[in-house]
C-alpha positions in Angstrom: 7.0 21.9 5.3 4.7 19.6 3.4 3.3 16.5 4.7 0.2 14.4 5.7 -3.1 16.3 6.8 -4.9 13.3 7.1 -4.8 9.3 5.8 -7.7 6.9 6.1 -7.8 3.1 5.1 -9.8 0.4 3.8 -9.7 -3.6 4.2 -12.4 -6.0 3.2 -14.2 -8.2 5.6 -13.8 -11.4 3.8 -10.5 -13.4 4.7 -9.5 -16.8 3.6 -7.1 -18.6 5.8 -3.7 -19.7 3.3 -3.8 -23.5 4.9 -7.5 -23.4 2.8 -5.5 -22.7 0.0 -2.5 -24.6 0.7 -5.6 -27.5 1.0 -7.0 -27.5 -1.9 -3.7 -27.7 -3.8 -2.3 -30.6 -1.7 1.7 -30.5 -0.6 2.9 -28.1 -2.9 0.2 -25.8 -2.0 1.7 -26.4 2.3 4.8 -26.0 0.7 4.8 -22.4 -0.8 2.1 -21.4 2.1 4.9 -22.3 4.8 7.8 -20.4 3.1 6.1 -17.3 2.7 5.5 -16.6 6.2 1.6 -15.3 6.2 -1.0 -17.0 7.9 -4.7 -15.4 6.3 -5.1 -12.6 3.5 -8.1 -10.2 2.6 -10.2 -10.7 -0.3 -12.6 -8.4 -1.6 -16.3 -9.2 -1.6 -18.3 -9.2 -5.1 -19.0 -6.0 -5.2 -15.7 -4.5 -4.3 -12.6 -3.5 -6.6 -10.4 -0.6 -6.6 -12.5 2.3 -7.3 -14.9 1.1 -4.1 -11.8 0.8 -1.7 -10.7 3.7 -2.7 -13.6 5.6 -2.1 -14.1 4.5 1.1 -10.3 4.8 2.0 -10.2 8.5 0.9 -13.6 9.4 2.6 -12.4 8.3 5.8 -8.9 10.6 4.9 -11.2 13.2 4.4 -13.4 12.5 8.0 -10.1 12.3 9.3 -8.5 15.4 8.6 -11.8 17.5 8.8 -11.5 19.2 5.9 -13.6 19.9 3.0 -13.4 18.0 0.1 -13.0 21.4 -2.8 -10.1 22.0 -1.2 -8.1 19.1 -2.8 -6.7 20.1 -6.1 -5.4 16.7 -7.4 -6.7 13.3 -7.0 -3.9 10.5 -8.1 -4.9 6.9 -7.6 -2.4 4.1 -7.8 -2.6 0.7 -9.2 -2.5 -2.1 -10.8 -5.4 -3.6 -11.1 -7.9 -0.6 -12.0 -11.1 -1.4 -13.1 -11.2 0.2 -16.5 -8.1 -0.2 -19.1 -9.2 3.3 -20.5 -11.5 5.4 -18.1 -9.5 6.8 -14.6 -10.5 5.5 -11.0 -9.6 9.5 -9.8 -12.4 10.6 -11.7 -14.7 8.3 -9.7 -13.4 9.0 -6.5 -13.8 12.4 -7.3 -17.3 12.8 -7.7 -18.0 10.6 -4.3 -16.4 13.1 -2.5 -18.1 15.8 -4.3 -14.8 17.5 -5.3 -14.9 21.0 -7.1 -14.2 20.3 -10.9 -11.0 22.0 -10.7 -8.9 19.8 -10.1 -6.3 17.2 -11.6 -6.3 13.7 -12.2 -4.9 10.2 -13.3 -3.7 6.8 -12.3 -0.9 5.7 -12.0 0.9 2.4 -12.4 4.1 0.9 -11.3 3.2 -2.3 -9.4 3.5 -2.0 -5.7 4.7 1.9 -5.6 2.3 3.5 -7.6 0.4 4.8 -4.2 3.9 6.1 -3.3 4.6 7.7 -6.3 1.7 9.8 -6.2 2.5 11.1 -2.5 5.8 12.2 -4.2 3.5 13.7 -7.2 1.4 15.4 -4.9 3.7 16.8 -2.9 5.7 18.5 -5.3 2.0 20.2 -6.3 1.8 21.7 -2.8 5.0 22.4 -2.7 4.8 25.1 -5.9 1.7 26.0 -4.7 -0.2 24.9 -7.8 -2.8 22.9 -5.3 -3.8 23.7 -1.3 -3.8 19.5 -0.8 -3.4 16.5 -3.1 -5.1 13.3 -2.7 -2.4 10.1 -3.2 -4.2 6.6 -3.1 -2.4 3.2 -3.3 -5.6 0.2 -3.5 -5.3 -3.0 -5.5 -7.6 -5.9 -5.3 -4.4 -8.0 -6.4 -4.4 -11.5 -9.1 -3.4 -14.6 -8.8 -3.1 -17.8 -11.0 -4.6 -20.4 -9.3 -2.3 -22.6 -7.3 0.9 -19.7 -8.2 2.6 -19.0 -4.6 0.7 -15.6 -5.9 -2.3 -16.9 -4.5 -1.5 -16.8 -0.9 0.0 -13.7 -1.1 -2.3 -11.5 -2.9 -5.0 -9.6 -1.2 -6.8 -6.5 -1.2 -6.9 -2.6 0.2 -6.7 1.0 -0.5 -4.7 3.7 2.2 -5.7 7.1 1.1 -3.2 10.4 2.3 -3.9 13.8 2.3 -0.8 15.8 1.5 -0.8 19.5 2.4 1.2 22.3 4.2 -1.9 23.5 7.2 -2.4 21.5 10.5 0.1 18.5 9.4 0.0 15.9 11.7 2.8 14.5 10.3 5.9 16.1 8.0 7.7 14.4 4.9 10.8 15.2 5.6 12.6 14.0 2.6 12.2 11.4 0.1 14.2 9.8 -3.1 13.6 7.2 -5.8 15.7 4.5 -7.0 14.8 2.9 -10.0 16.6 0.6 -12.8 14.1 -1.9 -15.8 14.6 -5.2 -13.5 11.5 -7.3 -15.4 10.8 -9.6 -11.8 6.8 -9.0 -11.9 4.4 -8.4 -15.4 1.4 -9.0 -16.3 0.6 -8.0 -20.4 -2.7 -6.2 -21.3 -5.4 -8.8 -21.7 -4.2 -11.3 -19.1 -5.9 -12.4 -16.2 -2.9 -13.1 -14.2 0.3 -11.9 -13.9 3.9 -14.1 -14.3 7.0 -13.5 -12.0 10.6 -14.8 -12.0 9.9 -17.1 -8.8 13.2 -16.6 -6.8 14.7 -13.6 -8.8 12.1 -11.3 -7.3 14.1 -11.0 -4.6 18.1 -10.7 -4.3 18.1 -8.5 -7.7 14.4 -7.4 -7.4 12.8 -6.6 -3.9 16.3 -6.5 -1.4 18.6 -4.8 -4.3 15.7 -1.8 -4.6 14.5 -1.2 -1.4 18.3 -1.7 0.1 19.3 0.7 -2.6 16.7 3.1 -1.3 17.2 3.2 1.8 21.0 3.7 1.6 20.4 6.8 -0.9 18.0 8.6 1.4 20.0 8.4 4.3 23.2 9.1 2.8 21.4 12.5 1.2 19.9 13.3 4.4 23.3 12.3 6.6 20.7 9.7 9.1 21.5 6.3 10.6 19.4 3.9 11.5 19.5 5.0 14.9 18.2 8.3 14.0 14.1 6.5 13.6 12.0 5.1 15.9 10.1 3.3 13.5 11.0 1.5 9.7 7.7 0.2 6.8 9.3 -1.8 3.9 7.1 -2.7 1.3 5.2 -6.3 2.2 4.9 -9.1 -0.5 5.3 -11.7 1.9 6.1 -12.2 5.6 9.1 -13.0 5.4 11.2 -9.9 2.9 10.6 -7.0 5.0 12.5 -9.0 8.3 15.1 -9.8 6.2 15.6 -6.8 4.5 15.6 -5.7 7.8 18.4 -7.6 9.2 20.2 -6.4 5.9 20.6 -3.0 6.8 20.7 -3.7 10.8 17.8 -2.3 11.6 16.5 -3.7 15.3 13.2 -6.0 14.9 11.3 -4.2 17.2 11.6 -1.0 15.1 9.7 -3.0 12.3 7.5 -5.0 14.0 4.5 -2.5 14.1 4.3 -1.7 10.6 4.2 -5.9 9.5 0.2 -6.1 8.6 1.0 -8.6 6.1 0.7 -11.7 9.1 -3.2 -10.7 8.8 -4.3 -9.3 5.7 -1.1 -10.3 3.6 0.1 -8.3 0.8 -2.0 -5.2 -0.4 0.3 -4.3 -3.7 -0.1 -0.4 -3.8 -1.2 -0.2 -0.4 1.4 -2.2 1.2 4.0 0.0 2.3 0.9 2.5 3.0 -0.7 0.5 5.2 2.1 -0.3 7.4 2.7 3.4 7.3 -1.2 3.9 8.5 -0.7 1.3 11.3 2.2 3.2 12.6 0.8 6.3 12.6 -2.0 4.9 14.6 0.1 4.6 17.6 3.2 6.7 17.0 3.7 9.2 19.3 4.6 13.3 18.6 8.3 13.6 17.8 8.7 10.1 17.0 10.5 9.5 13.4 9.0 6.8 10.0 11.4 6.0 7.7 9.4 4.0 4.7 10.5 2.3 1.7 7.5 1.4 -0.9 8.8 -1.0 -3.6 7.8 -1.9 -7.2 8.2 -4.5 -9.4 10.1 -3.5 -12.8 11.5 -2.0 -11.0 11.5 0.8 -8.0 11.5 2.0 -4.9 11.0 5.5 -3.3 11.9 6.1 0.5 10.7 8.9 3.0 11.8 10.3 6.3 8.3 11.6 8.4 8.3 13.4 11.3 5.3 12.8 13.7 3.9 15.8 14.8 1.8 17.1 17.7 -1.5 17.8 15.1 -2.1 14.1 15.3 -3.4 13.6 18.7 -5.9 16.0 17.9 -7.6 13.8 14.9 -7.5 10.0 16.3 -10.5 8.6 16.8 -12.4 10.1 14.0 -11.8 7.2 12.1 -11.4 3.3 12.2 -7.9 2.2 12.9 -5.8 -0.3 10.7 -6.1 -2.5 13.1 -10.6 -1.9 13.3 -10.7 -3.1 9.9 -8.2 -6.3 10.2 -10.2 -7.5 13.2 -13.9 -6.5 11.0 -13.3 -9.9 9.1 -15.7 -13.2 8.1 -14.0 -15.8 6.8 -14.3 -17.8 3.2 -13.6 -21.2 1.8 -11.7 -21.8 -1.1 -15.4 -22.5 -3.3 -16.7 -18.8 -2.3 -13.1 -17.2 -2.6 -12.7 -18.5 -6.3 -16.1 -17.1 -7.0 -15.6 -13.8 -5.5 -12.1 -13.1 -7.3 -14.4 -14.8 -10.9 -11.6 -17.5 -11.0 -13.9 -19.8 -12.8 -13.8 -19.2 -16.2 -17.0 -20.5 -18.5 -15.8 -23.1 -21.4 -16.4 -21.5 -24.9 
């Protein structure tokens, strides 16, 4: 069966604590940065934005699998804060890794599942036997308006996954989509920031898709909650994911291990990734993922992985989700605002 030969992250060093947020905007700013449940989030340095992270991400997927680079036959990065309007990330990351030219690419975008959606792309590729191993990405270097409760929760990484069908060290099992036009989260071309509908991001957002989700996938695949050992729901704040989890009963400690968004907060596309990379840091052979990714506008898609015994033989190659959230120097508010070029110059 098809599944993950090999996954490799990236998190910035720079981290700016949400009370120094929550200080320069006064009691509204403590306000929004208590509710949300995170405590510090990444932010990426100057000279970093999506096509870096993802680079590094998918070189380490690459160092961590051991396999060589011609062999991947599609490169999908998702997004939503690309560099370029109109030129492709892939492309880039394609010619870092020194890639044979035949090959597909594209981004993609749909908010926070547009890394997902590419696994599911990819995967069907194998699958027909079009490609020997596709390369999904999910990386954002995320906006916020200044003083928007976006600000603390909007950070920056990249998880890259190798899908293929030799020396799995973990299989997809199955996975499913749910998806309906729920406008919660846009951002129209041109605009520096995006807008959101405050509170109706989540009941008919964020808990109706990724409930939704979940329900479908087991229901097709005849599982119970009882049947995983460990649950990743997509991570805008601190506080959805536990109480999506209390929604469908699954036990806290099943979820705990996958919640990276206390330290690095939430990484858009590579949320749901990232808590699946920190779980498949430590997981053990047999041990069974279920993972819901979720995007705004709106969408989820859910899998069922199986860890298998391939992965014992590949850790270590690589830094560890949890290398890169301890690598970390932190900002003030000044240097963070130049970094994400939040001062604009008077006309």
């Amino acid at each position: 069966m098809v599944g993950i030969v090999g996954y490799g992250v990236y998190i910035p060093r720079y981290r700016i604590k949400t009370e120094e947020i929550a200080r320069v905007w006064g009691d509204d700013g403590k306000r929004l940065a208590k509710g949300l449940g995170v405590f510090e989030k990444s932010v990426p340095g100057p000279d970093e934005e999506v096509a870096t992270i993802s680079v590094e991400a998918a070189r380490n997927a690459v160092k961590y699998a051991g396999i060589d680079p011609k062999d991947i036959g599609a490169i999908y990065v998702g997004s939503e804060s690309h560099p370029y309007a109109v030129k492709p990330t892939g492309t880039i990351v394609a010619e870092a890794l020194s890639c044979t030219t035949d090959l597909t690419c594209a981004d993609y975008e749909f908010a926070c599942k547009a890394g997902t959606a590419a696994i599911q792309t990819t995967m069907g590729l194998v699958q027909s036997n079009m490609i020997k191993i596709g390369l999904a990405i999910g990386a954002d270097t995320a906006q916020g308006r200044p003083g928007d409760a976006l600000e603390y929760s909007a950070a920056a990484g990249g998880v890259a996954i190798l899908v293929g069908m030799d020396n799995v060290v973990a299989t997809i099992e199955a996975t499913s989509s749910f998806t309906t036009d729920t406008p919660d989260f846009w951002r129209r071309e041109g605009e520096d920031f995006p807008s959101h509908g405050a509170r109706f991001t989540g009941e008919p957002a964020y808990f109706r898709h990724v409930g939704e989700g979940a329900r479908l996938l087991m229901r097709k695949t005849g599982t119970t909650i009882d049947d995983f050992d460990y649950f990743v729901f997509h991570m805008p704040n601190g506080k959805f994911p536990l109480a999506m989890g209390r929604q469908l009963g699954v036990p806290k400690e099943k979820l705990e291990d996958s919640l990276v968004v206390r330290q690095i907060v939430n990484t858009y596309s590579g949320s749901a990734m990232m808590g699946l990379a920190r779980v498949l840091d430590i997981a053990k052979p047999g041990d069974k993922i279920f993972m819901v990714s979720y995007g705004s506008g709106a969408g989820s898609d859910a899998f069922i992985i199986r860890v298998e015994k391939e992965i014992l033989n590949h850790r270590g190659k690589v830094p560890t989700v949890d290398d890169f959230i301890a690598r970390k120097t932190y900002i003030d508010y000044s240097e963070y605002a130049k970094y994400r070029r939040k001062i604009k110059a008077l006309a």
